[in-house]
C-alpha positions in Angstrom: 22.7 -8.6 13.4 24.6 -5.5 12.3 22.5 -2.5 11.5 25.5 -1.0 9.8 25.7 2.7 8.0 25.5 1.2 4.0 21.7 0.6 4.0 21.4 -3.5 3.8 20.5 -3.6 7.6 17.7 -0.6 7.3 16.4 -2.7 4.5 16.1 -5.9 5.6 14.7 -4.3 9.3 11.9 -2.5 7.0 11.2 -6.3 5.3 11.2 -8.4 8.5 8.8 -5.6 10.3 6.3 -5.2 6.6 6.6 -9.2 7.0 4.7 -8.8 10.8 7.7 -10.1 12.1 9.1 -8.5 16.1 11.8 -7.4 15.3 15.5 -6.9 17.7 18.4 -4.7 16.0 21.6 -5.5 17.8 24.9 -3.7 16.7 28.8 -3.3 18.1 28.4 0.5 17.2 26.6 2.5 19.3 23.2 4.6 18.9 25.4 7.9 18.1 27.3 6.4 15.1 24.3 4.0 14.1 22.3 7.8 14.1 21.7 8.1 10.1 20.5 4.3 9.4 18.0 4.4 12.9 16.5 7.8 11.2 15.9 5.6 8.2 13.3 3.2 10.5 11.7 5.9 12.7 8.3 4.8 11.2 8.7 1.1 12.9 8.3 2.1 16.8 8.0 -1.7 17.6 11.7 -2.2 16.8 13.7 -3.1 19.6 17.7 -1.6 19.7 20.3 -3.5 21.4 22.9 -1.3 20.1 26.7 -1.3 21.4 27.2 -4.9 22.5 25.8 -8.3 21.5 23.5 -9.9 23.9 23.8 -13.6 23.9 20.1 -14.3 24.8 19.2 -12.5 21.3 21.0 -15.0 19.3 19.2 -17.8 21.8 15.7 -16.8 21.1 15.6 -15.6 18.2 13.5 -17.2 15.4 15.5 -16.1 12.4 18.5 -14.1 12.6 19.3 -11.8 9.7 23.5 -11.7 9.6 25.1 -8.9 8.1 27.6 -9.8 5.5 30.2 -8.1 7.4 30.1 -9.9 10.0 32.1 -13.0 9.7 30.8 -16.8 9.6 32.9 -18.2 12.2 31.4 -15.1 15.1 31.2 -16.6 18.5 27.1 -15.6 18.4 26.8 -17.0 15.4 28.1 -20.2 16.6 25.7 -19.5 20.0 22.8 -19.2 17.4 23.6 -22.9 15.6 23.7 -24.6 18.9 21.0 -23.1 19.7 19.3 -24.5 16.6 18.4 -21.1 14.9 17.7 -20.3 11.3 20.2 -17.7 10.2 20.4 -16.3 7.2 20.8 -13.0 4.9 19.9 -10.2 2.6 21.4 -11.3 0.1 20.1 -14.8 0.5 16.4 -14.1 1.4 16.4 -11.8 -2.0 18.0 -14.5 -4.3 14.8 -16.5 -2.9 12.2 -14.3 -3.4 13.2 -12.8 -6.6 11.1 -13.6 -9.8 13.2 -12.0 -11.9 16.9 -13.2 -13.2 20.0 -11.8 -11.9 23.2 -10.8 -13.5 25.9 -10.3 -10.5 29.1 -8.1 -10.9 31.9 -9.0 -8.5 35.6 -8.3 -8.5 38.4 -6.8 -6.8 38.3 -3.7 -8.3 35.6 -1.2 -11.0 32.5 -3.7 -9.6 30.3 -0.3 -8.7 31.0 1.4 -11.6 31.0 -1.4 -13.7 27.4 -2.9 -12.8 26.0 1.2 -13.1 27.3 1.4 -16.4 25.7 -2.0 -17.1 22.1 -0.8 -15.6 22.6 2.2 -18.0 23.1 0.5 -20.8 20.3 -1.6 -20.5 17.9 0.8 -19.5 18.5 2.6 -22.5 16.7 0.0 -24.2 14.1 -1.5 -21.4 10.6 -2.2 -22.7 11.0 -1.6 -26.2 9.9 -4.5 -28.8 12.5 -7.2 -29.0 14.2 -7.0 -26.0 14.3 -9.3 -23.2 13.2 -7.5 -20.4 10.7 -4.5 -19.4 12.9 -2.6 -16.7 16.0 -3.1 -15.2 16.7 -2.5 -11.2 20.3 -1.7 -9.8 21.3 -2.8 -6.3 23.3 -5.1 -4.5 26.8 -3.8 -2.2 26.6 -0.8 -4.7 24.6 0.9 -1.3 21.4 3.1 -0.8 19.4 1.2 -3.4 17.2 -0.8 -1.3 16.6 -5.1 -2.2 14.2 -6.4 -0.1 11.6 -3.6 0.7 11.1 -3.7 -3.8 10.7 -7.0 -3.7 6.9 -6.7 -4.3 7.5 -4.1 -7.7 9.8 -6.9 -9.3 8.3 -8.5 -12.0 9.4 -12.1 -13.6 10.4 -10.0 -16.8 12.5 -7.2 -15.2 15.9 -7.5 -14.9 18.6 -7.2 -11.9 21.5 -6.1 -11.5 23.5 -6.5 -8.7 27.3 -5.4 -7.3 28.3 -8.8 -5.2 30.9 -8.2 -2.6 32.9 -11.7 -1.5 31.2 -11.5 2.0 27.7 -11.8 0.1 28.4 -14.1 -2.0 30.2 -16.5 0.4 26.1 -16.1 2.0 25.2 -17.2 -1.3 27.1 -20.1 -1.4 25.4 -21.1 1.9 22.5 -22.1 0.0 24.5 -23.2 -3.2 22.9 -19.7 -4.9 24.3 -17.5 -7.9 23.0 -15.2 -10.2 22.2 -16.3 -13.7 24.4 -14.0 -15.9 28.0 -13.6 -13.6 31.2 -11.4 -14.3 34.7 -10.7 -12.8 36.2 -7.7 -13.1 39.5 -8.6 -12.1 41.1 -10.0 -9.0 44.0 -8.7 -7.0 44.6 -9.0 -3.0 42.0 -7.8 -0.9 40.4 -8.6 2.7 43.3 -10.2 3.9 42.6 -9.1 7.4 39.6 -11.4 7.1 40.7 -13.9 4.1 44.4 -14.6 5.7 45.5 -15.8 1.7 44.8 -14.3 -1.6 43.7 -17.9 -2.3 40.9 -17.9 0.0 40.1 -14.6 -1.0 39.6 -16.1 -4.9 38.0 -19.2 -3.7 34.8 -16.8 -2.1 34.8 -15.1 -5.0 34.5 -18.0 -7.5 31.2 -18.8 -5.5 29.9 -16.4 -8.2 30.5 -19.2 -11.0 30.9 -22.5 -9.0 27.1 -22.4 -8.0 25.4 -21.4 -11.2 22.8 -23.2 -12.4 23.4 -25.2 -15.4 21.2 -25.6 -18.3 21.3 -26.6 -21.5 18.0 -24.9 -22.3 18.8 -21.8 -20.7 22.3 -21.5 -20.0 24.1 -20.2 -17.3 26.7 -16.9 -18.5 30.1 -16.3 -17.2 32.2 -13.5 -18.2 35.9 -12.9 -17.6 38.4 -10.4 -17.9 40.8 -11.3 -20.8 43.3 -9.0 -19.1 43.5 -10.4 -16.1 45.6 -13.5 -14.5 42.2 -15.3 -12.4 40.1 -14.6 -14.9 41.6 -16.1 -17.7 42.4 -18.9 -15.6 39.2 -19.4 -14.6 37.9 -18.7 -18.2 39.7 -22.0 -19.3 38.0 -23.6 -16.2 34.8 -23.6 -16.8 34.3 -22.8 -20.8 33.9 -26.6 -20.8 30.7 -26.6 -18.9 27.7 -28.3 -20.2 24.9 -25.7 -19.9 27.5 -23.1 -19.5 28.5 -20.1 -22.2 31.6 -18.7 -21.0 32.9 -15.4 -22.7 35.6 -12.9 -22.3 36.0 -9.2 -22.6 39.0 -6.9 -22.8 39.6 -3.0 -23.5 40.1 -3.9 -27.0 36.8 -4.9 -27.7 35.5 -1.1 -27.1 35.3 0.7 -30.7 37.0 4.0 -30.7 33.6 5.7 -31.2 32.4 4.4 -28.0 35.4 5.3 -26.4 34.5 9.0 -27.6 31.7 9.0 -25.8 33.2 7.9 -22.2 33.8 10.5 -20.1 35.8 8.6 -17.3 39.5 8.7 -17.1 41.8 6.1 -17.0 42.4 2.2 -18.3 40.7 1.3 -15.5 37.7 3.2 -16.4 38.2 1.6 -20.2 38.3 -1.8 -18.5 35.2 -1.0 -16.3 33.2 -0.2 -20.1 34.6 -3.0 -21.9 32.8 -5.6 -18.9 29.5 -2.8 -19.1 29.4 -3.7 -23.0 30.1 -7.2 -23.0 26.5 -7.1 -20.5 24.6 -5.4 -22.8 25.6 -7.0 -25.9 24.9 -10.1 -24.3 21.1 -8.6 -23.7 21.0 -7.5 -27.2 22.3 -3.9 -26.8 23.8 -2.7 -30.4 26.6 -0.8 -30.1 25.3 2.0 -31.9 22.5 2.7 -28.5 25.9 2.3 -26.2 27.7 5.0 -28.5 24.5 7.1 -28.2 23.6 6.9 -24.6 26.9 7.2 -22.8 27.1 10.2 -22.9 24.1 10.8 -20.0 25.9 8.5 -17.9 26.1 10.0 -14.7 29.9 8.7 -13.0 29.2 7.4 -9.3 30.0 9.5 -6.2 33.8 9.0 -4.4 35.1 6.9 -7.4 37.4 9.2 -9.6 34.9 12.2 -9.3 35.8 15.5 -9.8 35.1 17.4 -7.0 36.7 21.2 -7.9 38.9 22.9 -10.3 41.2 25.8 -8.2 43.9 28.3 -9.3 43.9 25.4 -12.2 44.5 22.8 -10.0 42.0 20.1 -10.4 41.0 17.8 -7.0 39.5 14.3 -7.3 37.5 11.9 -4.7 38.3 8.7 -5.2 37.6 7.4 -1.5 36.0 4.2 -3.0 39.5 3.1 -3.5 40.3 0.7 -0.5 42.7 -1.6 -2.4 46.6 -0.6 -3.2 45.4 -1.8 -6.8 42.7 0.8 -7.1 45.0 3.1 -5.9 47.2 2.4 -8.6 44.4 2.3 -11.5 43.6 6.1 -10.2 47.2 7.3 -10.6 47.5 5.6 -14.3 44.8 7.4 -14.8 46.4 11.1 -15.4 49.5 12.0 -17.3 49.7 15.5 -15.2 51.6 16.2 -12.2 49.5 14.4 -9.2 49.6 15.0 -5.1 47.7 11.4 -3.6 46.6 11.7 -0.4 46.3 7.7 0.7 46.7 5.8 3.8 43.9 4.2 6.0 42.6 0.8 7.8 45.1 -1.8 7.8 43.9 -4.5 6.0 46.7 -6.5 5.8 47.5 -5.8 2.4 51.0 -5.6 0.8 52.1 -1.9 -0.8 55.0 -2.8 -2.4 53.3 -1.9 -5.9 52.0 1.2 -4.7 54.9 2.6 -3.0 56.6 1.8 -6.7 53.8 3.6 -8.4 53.6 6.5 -6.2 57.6 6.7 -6.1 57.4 7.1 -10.6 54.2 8.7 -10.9 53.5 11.3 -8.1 54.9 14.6 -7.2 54.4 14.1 -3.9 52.4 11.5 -1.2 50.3 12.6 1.5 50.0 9.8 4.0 47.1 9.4 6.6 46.1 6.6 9.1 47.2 3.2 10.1 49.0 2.3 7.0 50.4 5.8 6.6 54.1 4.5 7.8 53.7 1.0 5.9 53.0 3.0 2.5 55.8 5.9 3.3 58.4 2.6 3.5 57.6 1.0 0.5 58.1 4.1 -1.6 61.2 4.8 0.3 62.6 1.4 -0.4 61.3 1.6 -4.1 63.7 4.6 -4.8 66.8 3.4 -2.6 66.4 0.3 -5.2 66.1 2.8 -8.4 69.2 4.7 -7.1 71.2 1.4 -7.0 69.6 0.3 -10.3 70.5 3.9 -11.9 74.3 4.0 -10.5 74.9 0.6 -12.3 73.4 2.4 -15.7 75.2 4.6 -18.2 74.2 7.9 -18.1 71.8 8.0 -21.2 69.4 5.3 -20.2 66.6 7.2 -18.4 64.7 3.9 -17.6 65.1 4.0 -14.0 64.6 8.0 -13.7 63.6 9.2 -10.3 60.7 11.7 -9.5 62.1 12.2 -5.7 58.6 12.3 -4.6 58.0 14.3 -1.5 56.5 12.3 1.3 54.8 13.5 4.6 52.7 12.2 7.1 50.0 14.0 8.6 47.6 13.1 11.5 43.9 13.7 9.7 42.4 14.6 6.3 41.7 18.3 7.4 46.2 18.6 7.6 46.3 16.4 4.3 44.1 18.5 2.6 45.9 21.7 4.3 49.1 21.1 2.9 48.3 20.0 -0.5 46.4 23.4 -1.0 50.1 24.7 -0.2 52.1 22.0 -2.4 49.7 22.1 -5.7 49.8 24.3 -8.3 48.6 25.2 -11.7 48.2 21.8 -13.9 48.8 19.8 -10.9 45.9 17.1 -9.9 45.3 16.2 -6.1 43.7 12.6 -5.9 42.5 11.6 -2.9 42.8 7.5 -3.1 43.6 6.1 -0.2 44.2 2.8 -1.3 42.5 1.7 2.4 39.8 1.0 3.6 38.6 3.5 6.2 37.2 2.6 9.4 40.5 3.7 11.5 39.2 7.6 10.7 35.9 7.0 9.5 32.7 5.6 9.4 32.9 4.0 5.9 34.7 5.5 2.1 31.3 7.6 1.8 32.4 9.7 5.3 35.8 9.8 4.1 35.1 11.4 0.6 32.1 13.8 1.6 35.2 15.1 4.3 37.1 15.7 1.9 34.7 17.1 -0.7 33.7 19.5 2.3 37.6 20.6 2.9 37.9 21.2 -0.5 34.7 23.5 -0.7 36.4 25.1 2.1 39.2 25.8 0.3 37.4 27.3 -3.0 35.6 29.5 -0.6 
């Protein structure tokens, strides 16, 4: 149930049809966008499409059904399938099942993907030699394209995993009371409120990740927290008295100046995403002398922060991974030159009064797209009414309410967005595509939505 375009439901369609099981796809989205992840099983001719609607005799007759974790719990053909007395379950939860090796899950609001590569990196730099304790090290999970179930087979009890953990996977974990041995939070700010409702509930799936470890006195269970951040030190002082339990914290300080050398990334964010990727592999016995040496290679992911072009000395940066205001507002911290965000995107039901505030101080100007595009261009309006009233009360030498007048416009699409910035931007400016949305009101998923924009801007360079 749910094909989707991020890889999971190709993967666990190859599984079920390698397992000899028949095998029925069914999807909301039709056959023409479902095009790329159908190519992907054009070997299995026995698979049966029920693409663009849900048939309720599907969820009837069924043996298993295989949910994807977008889809919520409470679905009316879920509910059809549990009366019906069907086993449903997961990726996510048929991997944690069959894997022989242990798992160390990254999960957070923000810097998960980037976080859990770095961590893979680390570790790999080390994999298989004398004294460590594992022979190779896989990377998967919500990070996308890096299949789980179809490797099953080449996983070996002395490997190591790796996984990004999205809330929605592991609320499937905590299903069947399920974690991963070695957990860490990144950070936590609001997120999938359109799902969620409350920030709370939105923590309360994510501390699934530490609530259902394993305890063991023998071989502990390993949680790691963010120092700098609220829920994490909160929930660091929750659980550090656990029997069976080593709890430990990171935080930006911990990274040696000569390791930060070596990081190419930009921004505090960034810093905070290697700070989490170190406490991992020092954990695992990496020296910090192997992370100074290998960072270097590191190879940043696509559509988070990467550098897409440098033109007439203006340089232009994808960071369509960022569907939270708070990722929007880690990307702008991240450069002290003049910047031009293009944002807006899927209403999630997230509040932008923090964004609007950081675009109103830090940006030039704000290119707004999509749903939220109206939502975002009033909160930074109403964040510089409020520092004009704040200023007028002020004597004339305290600049700590200054105002950037930060040009707004909303446009209809990327291609416009992109159109005009080429016309606002010059020389030491940086354009940042962040949308601080998700996407699906323009496009397929944040992977569509950057290689657009990576295409306009090729367009643009000629």
């Amino acid at each position: 149930m749910g094909l989707g375009r991020f890889g999971g439901g190709a993967d666990v369609a190859k599984f079920a049809c390698n397992a000899g099981g028949k095998v029925t796809i069914t999807d909301l989205a039709s056959a023409e966008q479902l095009s790329d992840s159908v190519k992907q099983l054009k070997e299995f001719s026995d698979i049966e499409y029920h693409l663009g609607s849900h048939n309720a005799a599907d969820f009837e007759q069924a043996d298993i059904i295989i949910a994807n974790p977008a889809v919520p719990g409470d679905s009316e053909f879920l509910k059809l399938a549990r009366r019906s007395n069907r086993f449903i379950t997961s990726q996510i939860n048929i991997f944690f099942e069959l894997c022989p090796a242990p798992i160390t899950g990254i999960t957070g609001a923000n810097g998960k993907s980037t976080t859990a590569a770095l961590a893979a990196h680390l570790l790999r730099s080390r994999a298989g030699e004398s004294g460590t304790q594992y022979e190779k090290v896989w990377l998967s999970g919500n990070i996308g394209n890096e299949p789980l179930l179809v490797a099953i087979d080449q996983i070996g009890p002395d490997d190591l995993i790796m996984l990004e953990l999205s809330s929605f996977q592991i609320e499937q974990l905590a299903q069947i009371k399920k974690a991963p041995k070695v957990a860490l939070l990144t950070n936590l700010s609001p997120n999938h409120l359109d799902r969620y409702g409350t920030f709370a509930n939105y923590c309360a799936a994510k501390e699934n990740i530490f609530k259902f470890q394993e305890l063991d006195k023998d071989s502990p269970a390993v949680s790691i927290f963010n120092a700098e951040d609220q829920v994490g030190c909160e929930w660091f002082e929750k659980y550090r008295g656990d029997a069976g339990r080593i709890c430990i914290k990171f935080s930006t300080n911990d990274v040696s100046e000569e390791i930060r050398r070596q990081f190419s990334l930009p921004g505090r964010a960034n810093l905070s995403n290697l700070a989490a990727a170190v406490a991992i592999a020092r954990y695992f016995g990496v020296d910090d002398e192997t992370i100074k040496n290998c960072l270097p290679e590191f190879k940043p992911l696509p559509h988070r922060l990467e550098r897409v072009a440098e033109i007439n000395g203006v340089r232009w940066y994808n960071d369509s991974n960022a569907t939270t205001p708070q990722s929007a507002i880690a990307a702008l911290e991240a450069f002290e030159q003049p910047v031009i965000i293009i944002a807006g995107g899927y209403d999630k039901n997230l509040p932008f009064d923090e964004l609007g505030e950081k675009i109103a101080q830090n940006a030039k100007a704000a290119i707004l797209i999509g749903a939220t595009a109206k939502k975002i261009a009033l909160s930074i309006r109403n964040t510089n009414m409020s520092l004009r009233a704040k200023r007028s009360n002020l004597k004339p030498r305290n600049t700590q309410y200054a105002i950037r007048n930060t040009e707004v416009k909303i446009v209809s699409s990327l291609s416009e967005a992109v159109d005009l910035v080429a016309r606002l931007a010059v020389g030491g400016d940086v354009v940042l595509l962040s949308p601080g949305c998700a996407s699906y009101d323009m496009f397929d998923n944040f992977q569509h939505r950057g290689r657009e924009f990576i295409r306009l801007v090729q367009e643009i360079n000629g």
